[in-house]
Residue, then its C-alpha position, 0 to 999 in steps of 0.5 A: x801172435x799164435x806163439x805169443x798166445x800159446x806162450x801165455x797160455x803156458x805161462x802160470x802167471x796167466x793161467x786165470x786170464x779169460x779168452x778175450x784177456x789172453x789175446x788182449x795181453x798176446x796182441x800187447x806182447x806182439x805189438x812190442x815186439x814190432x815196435x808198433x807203440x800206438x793201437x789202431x784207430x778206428x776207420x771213419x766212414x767216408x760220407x757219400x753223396x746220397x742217392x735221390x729216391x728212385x722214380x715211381x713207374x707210371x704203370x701198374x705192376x703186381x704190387x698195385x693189386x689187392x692181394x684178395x682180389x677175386x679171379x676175373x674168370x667165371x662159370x657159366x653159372x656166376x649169376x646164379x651163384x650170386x643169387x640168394x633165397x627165393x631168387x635162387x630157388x627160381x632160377x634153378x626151377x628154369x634151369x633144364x633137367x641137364x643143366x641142373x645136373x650140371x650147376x649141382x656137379x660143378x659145386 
């Protein structure tokens, strides 16, 4: 087939043919010289018995969990961070001098 290309290509007569023309007309020139008359047909695709569906696990994997889920771990101080206004202001007023320093540290 290369040499039926290069031939071609060589050849004047088709000098203005495209990429996909030249190796039309080389695989025409090689087919006659194998004496193969007829082009290939298309291969059909055998249909196959088709799967059933995979079983759904009873258990819960990770796709199960919102991905915005909050972390389940919490400070020693969560309730006073879910605290708002004067509820707020009057536990941090029971908090000791160090635990203050410490809730403040932690923001």
């Amino acid at each position: 087939m290369k040499e039926n290309i290069n031939a071609l290509n060589d050849d004047p007569k088709y000098s203005g043919l495209g990429g996909m023309e030249l190796l039309i007309a080389a695989d025409k020139m090689t087919r006659e010289a194998l004496g193969i008359s007829e082009s290939p047909k298309p291969l059909k695709k055998e249909e196959k018995e088709k799967k059933p569906p995979a079983k759904i696990p009873d258990h819960k994997t990770l796709s199960d969990i919102p991905p915005a889920a909050p972390n389940a771990v919490s400070s020693a101080f969560a309730q006073l961070d879910k605290l708002h206004g004067a509820a707020y202001e009057a536990a941090l007023e029971r908090l000791t001098e160090d635990q203050r320093a410490r809730y403040l540290d932690s923001r």
